[in-house]
N, C-alpha and C positions, 0 to 999 in steps of 0.2 A: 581444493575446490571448497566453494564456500557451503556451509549449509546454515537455513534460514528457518526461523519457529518463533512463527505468528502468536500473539493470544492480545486477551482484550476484549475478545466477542461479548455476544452476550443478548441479551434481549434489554429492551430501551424502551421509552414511548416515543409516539411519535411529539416532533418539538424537543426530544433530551439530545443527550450528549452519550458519545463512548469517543475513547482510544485507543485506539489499535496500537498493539506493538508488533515490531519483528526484529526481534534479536540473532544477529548474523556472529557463525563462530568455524575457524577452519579455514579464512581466509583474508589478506589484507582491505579490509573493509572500506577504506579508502578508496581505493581503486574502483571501486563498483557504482555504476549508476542505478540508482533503484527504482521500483514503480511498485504499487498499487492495485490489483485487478479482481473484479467479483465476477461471480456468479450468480445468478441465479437460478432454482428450478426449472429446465426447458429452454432456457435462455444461454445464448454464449457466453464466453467470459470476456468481458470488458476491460478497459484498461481504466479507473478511477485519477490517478494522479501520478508521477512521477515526478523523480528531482536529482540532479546532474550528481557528481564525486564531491563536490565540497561543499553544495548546499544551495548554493547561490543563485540558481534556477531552478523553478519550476514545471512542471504541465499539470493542466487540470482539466477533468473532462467537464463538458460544459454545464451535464445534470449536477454536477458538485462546486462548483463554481461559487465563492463565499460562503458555503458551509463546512467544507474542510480546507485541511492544511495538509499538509503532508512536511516533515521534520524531518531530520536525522541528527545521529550527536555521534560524531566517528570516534569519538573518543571511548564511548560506550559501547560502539560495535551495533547501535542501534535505529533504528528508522521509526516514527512513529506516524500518525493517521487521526487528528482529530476529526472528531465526527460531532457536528452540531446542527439543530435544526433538523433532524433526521424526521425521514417518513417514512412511510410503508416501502414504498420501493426502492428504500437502499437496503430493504432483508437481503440477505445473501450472504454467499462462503465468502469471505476475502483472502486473497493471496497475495502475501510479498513476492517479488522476484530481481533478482539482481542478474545485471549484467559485465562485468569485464570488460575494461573500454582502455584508452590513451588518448581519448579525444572529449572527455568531461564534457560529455553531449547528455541532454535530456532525450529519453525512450520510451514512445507511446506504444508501440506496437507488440503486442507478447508474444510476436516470433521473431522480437530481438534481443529475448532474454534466456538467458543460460540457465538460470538456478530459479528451482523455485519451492515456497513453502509450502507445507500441507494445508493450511488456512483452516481461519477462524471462522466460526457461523455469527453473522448478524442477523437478529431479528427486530423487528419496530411493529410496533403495535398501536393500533389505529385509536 
């Protein structure tokens, strides 16, 4: 089984930039469809973006929409998360999660993921 270890967080202003990583290790990293999901204080955890086994597809939730990216490089065992234009409310924990597939589908829902990271805090400051 795969295990996943987010970093990147960090505190930002609002208007900058971060990039999340999550570095996946312990399983054929190919295989896994990945996604993207915060939290906030009080608030549920959302699904931010996801992107199929080979890259080639996306999803992105509509509050993120042309301000990030969401990346991976399988060759590195890694997924990455540009974060640009950032506000106040994208503070929150981020988690990686992969899921195990044969059907190289993109996965918005995080009760259709298997594995997931302990996550990074983001902060943005107004």
């Amino acid at each position: 089984q795969v295990q996943l270890v987010e970093s990147g967080g960090g505190l930002a202003q609002a208007g900058g930039s971060l990039r999340l990583s999550c570095a996946a290790s312990g399983g054929t990293f190919r295989l896994y469809s990945l996604g993207w999901f915060r939290q906030a204080p009080g608030k549920e955890r959302d699904v931010v973006a996801a992107i199929n086994r080979s890259g080639g597809r996306t999803y992105y939730a509509d509050s993120v929409k042309g301000r990030f990216t969401i990346s991976r490089d399988n060759a590195k065992n890694t997924m990455y998360l540009q974060m640009n234009s950032l506000k106040p409310e994208d503070a929150a924990n981020y988690y990686c999660a992969a899921k195990l597939n044969l059907l190289d589908s993109v996965y918005n829902r995080q009760d259709e993921y298997d594995y997931w990271g302990q996550g990074t805090q983001v902060t943005v400051s107004s």
